[in-house]
Steps between C-alpha positions, in 0.01 A plus 500: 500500500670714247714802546412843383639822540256753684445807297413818667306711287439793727867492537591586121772567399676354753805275544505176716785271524503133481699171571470269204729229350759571730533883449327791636329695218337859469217502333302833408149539429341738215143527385411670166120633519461552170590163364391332808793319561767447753895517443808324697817605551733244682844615658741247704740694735335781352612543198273456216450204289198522331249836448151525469387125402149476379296265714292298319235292599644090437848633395824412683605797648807646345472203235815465288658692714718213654841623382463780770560414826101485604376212768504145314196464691175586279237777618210483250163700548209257521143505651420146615090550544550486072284809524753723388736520160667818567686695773376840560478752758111387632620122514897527619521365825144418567448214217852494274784472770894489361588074560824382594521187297792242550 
């Protein structure tokens, strides 16, 4: 069974923290209505490493990104019924979930 990371839409924004790769991260929530998209900022000991990453559909989150210190560990939006190819506010959370991928 894979990993995901619950995303409460009702919640939004909102900040949750979260134990990963041996360090306790911050991770904020954003949703843009008019582009239909949702945004992640990621803190660790709250102070701010990254602002307002796109999440893509497929994509590594905060791809390319790995000089900062973000979790080694790779969260990636996926829907795995294949029904979906894009994260958006109607399928976050029910069908596309964030995986925690070794």
């Amino acid at each position: 069974m894979m990993k995901y990371i619950e995303i409460e839409k009702d919640q939004i924004p909102y900040e949750f923290e979260l134990a990963l790769d041996k360090g306790t991260y911050q991770f904020e929530i954003n949703y843009n209505s008019l582009g239909d998209f949702f945004t992640v900022s990621l803190k660790k000991d709250h102070k701010l490493i990254v602002s307002g990453c796109k999440l893509v559909y497929n994509v590594p989150l905060f791809e390319g990104l790995d000089y900062l210190d973000i979790p080694r560990l790779m969260i990636r939006p996926l829907d795995t019924t294949g029904v979906n190819q894009e994260a958006n506010y109607d399928n976050l959370s029910e069908d596309v979930f964030l995986y925690v991928l070794d």
